[in-house]
N, C-alpha and C positions, 0 to 999 in steps of 0.2 A: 908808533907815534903815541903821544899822550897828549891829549887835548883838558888844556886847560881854562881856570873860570878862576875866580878871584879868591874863592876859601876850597875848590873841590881840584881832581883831575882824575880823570880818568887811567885804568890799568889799559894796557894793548888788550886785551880781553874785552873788556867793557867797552874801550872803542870801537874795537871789531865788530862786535855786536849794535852796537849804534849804529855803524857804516851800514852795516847788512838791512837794519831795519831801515834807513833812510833809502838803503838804494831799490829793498822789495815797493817801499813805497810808490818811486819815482817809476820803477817798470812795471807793476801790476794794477797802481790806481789806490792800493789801501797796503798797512803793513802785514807783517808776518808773525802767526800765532809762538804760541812760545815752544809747540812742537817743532814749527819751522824753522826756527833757532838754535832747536838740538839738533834736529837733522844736519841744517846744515855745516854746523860743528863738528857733527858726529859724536855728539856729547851721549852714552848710554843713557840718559836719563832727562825730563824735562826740568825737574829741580836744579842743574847745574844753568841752563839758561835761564830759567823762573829767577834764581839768585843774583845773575848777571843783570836780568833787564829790572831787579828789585833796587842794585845796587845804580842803577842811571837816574831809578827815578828819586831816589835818595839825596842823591847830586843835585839834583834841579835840572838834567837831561831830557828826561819824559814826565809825562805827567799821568797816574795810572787811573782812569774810572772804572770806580769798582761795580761787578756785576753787568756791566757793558761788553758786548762779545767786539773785540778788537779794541780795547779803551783804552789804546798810548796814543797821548800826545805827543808827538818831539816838542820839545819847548828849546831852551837858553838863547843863544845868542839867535840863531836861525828867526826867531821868533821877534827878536830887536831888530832884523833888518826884512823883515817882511815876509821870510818864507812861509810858504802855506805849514800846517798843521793836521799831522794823520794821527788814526789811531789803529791800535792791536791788541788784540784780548789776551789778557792775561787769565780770568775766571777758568772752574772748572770745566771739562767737557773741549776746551779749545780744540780746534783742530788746524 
């Protein structure tokens, strides 16, 4: 699936990874570091998730604060019709 926005869209990669981040959020309370992300890819490395979730917030998908441990927001449309707003550390050290 490719979820689209007016000038962006997303890859099935990049969506996937938004799904996963939207659904740790819905069942744990808060989202998932960017370890979490490779793990659950099973990407060997956190740079291929790090690039994914760099490549959402690029989009206007999340929103990243920096040096905040867990600092994504989900934003776009979710955000135009009211859904609440999580975040997930992207910074060094994540776990």
């Amino acid at each position: 699936m490719i979820i689209e926005t007016p000038n962006e869209h997303l890859t099935p990669r990049q969506s996937d990874v938004l799904e996963f981040i939207e659904a740790s959020i819905k069942s744990n309370g808060y989202a998932p570091s960017v370890r979490d992300v490779a793990r659950n890819f099973n990407y060997q490395s956190t740079r291929t998730a790090a690039e994914l979730i760099n490549a959402l917030n690029e989009k206007g998908f999340i929103n990243i604060a920096p040096g905040i441990a867990r600092g994504i927001r989900v934003i776009n449309q979710r955000q135009e019709t009211g859904m609440p707003q999580f975040a997930v550390n992207l910074g060094r050290g994540a776990t």
